[in-house]
Structures are given as structure tokens and as C-alpha cells.
N, C-alpha and C positions, 0 to 999 in steps of 0.2 A: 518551320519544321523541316520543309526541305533542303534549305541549305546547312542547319543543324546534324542534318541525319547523313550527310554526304561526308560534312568533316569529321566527325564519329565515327565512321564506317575508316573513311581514308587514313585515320590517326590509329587504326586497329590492323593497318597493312593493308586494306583492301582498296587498292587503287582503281580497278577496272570496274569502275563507280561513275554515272554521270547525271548530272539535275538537270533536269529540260523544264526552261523557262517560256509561258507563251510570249511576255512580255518584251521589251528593247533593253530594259534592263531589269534588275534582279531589286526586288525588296521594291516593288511599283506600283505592288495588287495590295490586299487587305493588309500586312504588315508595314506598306510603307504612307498609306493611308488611315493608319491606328493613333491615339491620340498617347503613346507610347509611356502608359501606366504598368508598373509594377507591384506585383501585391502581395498581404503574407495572408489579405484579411480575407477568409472564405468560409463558407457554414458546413463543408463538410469535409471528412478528414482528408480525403485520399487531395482532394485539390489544396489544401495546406500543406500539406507533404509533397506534395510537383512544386510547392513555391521554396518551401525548402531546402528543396534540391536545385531548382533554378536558376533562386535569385543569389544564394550565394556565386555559383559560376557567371554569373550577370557583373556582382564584385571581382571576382578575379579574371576577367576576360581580356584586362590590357595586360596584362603578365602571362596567362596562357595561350591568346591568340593570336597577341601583339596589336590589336585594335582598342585606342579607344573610345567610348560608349554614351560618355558622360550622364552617369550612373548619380540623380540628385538624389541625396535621401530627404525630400520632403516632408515626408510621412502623408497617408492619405486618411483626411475625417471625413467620415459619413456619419450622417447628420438625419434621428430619426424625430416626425413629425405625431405620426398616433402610435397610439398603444401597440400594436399590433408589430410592428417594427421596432418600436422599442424592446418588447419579450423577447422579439429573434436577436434583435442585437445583446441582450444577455446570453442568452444561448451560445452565440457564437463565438461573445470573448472567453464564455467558461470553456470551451472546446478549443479555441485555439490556445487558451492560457497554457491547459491539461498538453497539448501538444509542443510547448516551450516557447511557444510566440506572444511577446510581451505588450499584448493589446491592450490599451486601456480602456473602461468603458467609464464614459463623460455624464456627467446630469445635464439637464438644459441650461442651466447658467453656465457652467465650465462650456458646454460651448457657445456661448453667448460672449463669456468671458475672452475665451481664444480666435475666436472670428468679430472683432468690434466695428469691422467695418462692412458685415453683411445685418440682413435684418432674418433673423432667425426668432421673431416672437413663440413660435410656436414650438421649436426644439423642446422635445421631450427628453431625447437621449443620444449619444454620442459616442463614436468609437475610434480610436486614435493610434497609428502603430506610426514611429519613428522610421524605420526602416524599408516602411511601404516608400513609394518615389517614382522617378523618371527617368528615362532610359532612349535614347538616341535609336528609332528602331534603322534604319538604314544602315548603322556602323556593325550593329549583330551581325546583320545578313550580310554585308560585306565582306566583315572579318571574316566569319566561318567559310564564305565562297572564296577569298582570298588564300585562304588556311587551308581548304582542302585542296586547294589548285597546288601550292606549292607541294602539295605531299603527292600528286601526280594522279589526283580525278579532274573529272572534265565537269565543264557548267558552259551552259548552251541555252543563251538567249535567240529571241525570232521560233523557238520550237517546240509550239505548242501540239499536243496528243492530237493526232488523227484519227486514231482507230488502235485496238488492243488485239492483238489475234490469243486468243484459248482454244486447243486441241485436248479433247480428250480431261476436261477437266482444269487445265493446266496451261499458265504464263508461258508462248512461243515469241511473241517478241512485240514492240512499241513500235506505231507507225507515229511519223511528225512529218512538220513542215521541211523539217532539214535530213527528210531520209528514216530510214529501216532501222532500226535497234532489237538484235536478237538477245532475248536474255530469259531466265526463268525467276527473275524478282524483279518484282514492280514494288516501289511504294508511293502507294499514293496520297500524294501531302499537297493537294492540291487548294486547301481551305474552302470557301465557297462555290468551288467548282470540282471539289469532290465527288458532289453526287454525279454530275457530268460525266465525270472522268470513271469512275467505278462500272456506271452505265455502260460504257464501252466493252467491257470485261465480263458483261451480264450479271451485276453484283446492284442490288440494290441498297444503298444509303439513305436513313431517315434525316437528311443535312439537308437544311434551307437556308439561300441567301437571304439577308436582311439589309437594308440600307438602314446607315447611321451616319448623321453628318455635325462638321463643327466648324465654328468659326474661329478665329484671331483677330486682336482687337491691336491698335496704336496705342503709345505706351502711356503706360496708366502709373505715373510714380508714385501714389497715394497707396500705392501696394506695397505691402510689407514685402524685404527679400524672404522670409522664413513661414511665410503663405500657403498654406499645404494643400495638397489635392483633396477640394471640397465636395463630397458628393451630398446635393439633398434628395435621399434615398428614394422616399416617394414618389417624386418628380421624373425620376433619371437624370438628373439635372445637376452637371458637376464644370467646374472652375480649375484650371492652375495653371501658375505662370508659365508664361511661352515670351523666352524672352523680356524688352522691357515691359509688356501689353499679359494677356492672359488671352488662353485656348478657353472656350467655352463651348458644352455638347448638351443636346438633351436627345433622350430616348423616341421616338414617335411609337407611343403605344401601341397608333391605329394602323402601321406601315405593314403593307401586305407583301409579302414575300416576292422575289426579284431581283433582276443582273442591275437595276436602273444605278448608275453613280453618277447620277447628275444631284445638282441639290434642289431640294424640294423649298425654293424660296416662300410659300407663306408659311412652311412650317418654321422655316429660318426666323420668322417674325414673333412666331410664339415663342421659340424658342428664347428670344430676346428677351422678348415680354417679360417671362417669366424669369428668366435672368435678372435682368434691373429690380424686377420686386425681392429677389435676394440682394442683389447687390446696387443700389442704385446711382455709385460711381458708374455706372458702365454707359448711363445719360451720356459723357460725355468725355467717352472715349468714339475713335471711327473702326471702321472694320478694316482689316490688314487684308485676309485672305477667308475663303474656305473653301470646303471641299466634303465629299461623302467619299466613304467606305462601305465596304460588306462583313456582317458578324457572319459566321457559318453556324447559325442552330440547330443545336438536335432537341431534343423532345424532352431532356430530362438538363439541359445547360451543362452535360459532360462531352468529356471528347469519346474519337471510339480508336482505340488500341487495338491493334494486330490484325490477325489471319483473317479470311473469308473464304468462303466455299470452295473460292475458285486457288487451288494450289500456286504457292508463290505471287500470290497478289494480297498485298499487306496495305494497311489504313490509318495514316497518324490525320485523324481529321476531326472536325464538329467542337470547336473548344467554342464557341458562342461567347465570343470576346475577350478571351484573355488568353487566343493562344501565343500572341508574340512574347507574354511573361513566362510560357512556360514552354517555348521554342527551344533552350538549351537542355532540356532534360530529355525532351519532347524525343530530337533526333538522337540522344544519347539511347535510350532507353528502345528506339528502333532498329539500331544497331545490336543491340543486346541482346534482342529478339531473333536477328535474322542471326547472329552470328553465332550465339551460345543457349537458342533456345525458349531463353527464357529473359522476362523483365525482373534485372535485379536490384539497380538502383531508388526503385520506387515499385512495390506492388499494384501494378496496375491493369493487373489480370480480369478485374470486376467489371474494366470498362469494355469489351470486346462486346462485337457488333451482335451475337446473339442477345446482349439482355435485353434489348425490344421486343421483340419475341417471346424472350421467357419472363419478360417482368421484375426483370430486377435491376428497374431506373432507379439509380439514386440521384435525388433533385440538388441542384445549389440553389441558396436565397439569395446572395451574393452577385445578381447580377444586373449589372444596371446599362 
């Protein structure tokens, strides 16, 4: 989001623009630890309409930004087990159908039929979009921090927020590691350290870090190349190739909120477990790599757009796992904001940080 909103801004003339990174390098934190899924499939409208708008500029990023992404269209199935997920997943392909995205929704043999080498006895029902996929998250953020450097903003790694000074209501300047920064716009796209960073400013954020972690396995040539991103929905428990081997995640339901990105190795073992009883090639595969990450949650699984109390301190944060799919509209749509007022490429006025307060969460199902 933050390196999205900087090329946005700089590609509008506004050069005297700059991302302060805490990290050594850019795309290190939550998006470069993301298991880099893209999606069209969501149960409520306005998050189908950010993918919309997204994932097309996700297709045309090596022609607009000169980076490329490699952009697979897999397609992603999720894979429902009871009733209960089965209902919502009709639900949600008639909503996304009604919105022009050509999801299909599977009986349990069709997906039995199209995954032959997992064991899905229990598949009730199934939903499948072509164009859902994978996407390089490192090369986004590069490109865009690349893209706006040459149009003459700055990106400043080593310089993480110190302290926020507010006078009088009102954004006087950014303290960091690397020194004083006067300005009267902040935005803060800090993902799981959002609530941190807003804190500074006297702005309280309903975002909580989550750990979420995954492994990579040795290659498994028994895998189809046309293997799609498998979620079994109930579980949190989703599959797709990574290389010649597969990425493999599951949710920990029971994980209590926290900075920890270490991996939680006996969860690593359920997580297996439960793996192999889907897919039971995985006996005999080894493990490549892993690592955990941080979702940034908010309380209804939407993000929170724009303004807060405190004048010129703005908030592109809380996507609870899908903000790197929706990073390109993300910082478009911040620009649009600071620059002309208003969000115009996607209305996304409903998510603003009063509706906690005033009650008007709108939930996604969609999240795993």
C-alpha cells in the first residue's frame, strides 16, 4: 500500500513524496512474507470491486511500470465441506456472477473430478475462478518503489517512525531513525504496525497482528502444471504450486494476537497432518523452506480508508490478508483522496474508520 500510494501520488506530479521503510529493504514485512494469492472470489461487493480494479492493473504492470510480476492465472478452488459453506458459496458466486466475475460454482464430484489427486470425500461444494492466481509479491513493490523513484520521490529504508508530532489537532511532522520530516500528510500504510504507528498520532486503530505461517516442500512432479490454488475452506487449509514443490498454509484458529514471526513448529505439524489427509503425495515430499507472516485484522476482515480525527493523518490499513491483492488500487485510490478529495476509482467511502463506532461493519466470508 505504501509503496503503491507513493507511485500514484508521484505519477500525478507530486514528487515531494517519501515512503519510510523500518525494514533494510522494501517488500520484507507482511507483503514480502504473503503467500502472494490474487483473487476475484469475495462475498461482499465492494472487496470484489477493489479486485476489479486491481487485478486488472496486476495484468498490465509490466507495460505500465516496466516490472515483471509473473502474473499465473491458476485460478483459486475452494473447496466447501458442510452445508453451511456450501449455502455461503452459492451466495457468493450469485454476487460475484451479478458483478461480471465468472465464478463457477462446482458440486462435490466436479471437485473430486478436478483435484484426482487429493482426497476430498467430503466435498459438498466448490467454487472456481480462472483468473484468480499468483503474483510475485517482491516485484509489485519494487516496481512501484522503482517507478516512483525515477519520477523524483524518495524511499528510505533503515527509517522506521519514531514519534508523530500533532499541534493543535493537526500533522506537524514525522520523527525517524533517519531524522525529522515536516509535513501535514501522513499516510499511514503501515499494515500490522498500523495500530503502532497511528498510536503515535493519538488515533486509535481496531487492527490486530495475526501470525500466519507456511511451508515449501521438494519437488513433487506427481503435480499437475495446471494445479490451482486449493483452499479447503473449513480448514484454512490451502495448496499451490511454488515452483517444482508446492506452498502449503493453514490458519491457526487458536493464535492469539502478536508481532511473534517466528514459526510456531508443533502447529507446523498439524498443519501437515492435516495436509497429507488432503493430499497424501506430501508423505513423500521434504520441506524446502518456511516462514510466518502478519495478517493485519480488523474486526469486520475489511480494510479502513482515509481520514481520522487528527487532520492530515490518513489510514490505508486492516485488509486481514488480502491487502497485497489489493495494494495497486489500494495506493491509487489514496492518492485520489489526498489529491482530489475524493475516492473515485472504487467507492470506498463505507470503509472509513468511524464505522466501528457507528456500526456499520460489513463482514467478508471469504477469509481464510
Amino acid at each position: 500500500m505504501g509503496a503503491s500510494a507513493l507511485y500514484h501520488l508521484a505519477s500525478r506530479g507530486h514528487r515531494s513524496v517519501v515512503l519510510l521503510e523500518r525494514e533494510e529493504a522494501f517488500g520484507t514485512g507482511a507483503t514480502g512474507r504473503c503467500a502472494g494469492g490474487v483473487r476475484y472470489q469475495f462475498s461482499t461487493e465492494i472487496n470484489v470491486k477493489l479486485s476489479q480494479a486491481s487485478l486488472p492493473m496486476i495484468e498490465r504492470f509490466k507495460d505500465e511500470i516496466g516490472q515483471e510480476v509473473n502474473y499465473r492465472q491458476c485460478g483459486y478452488l475452494l473447496v466447501a465441506t458442510n452445508e453451511a459453506d456450501a449455502s455461503a458459496f452459492q451466495r457468493n458466486v450469485k454476487l460475484q456472477n451479478s458483478l461480471g466475475v465468472g465464478t463457477e460454482l462446482l458440486s462435490g464430484d466436479e471437485v473430486r473430478a478436478r483435484l484426482p489427486q487429493m482426497r476430498f470425500d467430503d466435498a459438498l461444494a466448490g467454487t472456481f475462478h480462472q483468473k484468480d492466481g499468483l503474483v510475485d509479491p517482491n516485484s509489485v513493490v519494487m516496481g512501484y518503489v522503482s517507478a516512483a523513484q525515477r519520477l523524483g520521490a524518495k524511499a528510505l529504508t533503515n527509517a522506521a517512525v519514531t514519534g508523530i508530532r500533532v499541534r493543535e489537532g493537526k500533522v506537524e511532522e514525522v520523527a525517524t531513525r533517519a531524522g525529522s520530516i515536516k509535513t501535514r500528510t501522513v499516510i499511514n500504510a503501515a499494515g500490522p504496525w498500523a495500530g503502532v504507528v497511528s498510536q503515535m498520532a493519538g488515533v486509535h486503530l481496531p487492527i490486530v497482528p495475526i501470525r500466519r505461517q507456511m511451508f515449501t516442500t521438494t519437488a513433487m512432479p506427481d503435480v499437475p502444471r495446471d494445479f490451482p490454488f486449493v483452499i479447503d475452506f473449513s480448514q484454512s487449509l490451502y495448496f499451490h504450486r511454488d515452483g517444482e514443490g508446492l506452498l502449503v498454509g493453514m490458519s491457526n484458529q487458536n493464535e492469539k494476537p502478536g508481532f511473534d514471526q517466528n514459526v510456531d513448529e508443533d502447529f507446523e505439524l498439524v498443519n501437515l497432518e492435516a495436509a497429507i489427509q488432503r493430499l497424501p503425495m506430501l508423505e513423500r515430499a521434504g520441506r524446502a523452506a518456511h516462514w510466518a507472516g502478519l495478517y493485519e485484522v480488523t474486526p469486520d476482515a475489511h480494510p479502513i480508508f482515509g481520514h481520522t480525527h487528527v487532520d492530515g493523518f490518513h489510514v490505508v490499513a486492516g485488509f486481514s490478508g488480502h491487502g497485497f491483492m489489493h495494494g495497486p488500487v489500494a495506493g491509487k485510490l489514496m492518492a485520489e483522496f489526498i489529491l482530489d478529495g475524493a475516492f473515485k476509482t472504487v467507492d470506498v467511502s463505507a470503509l472509513d474508520l468511524a464505522r466501528f463506532e457507528e456500526g456499520r461493519l460489513i463482514r467478508e466470508y471469504n477469509v481464510v
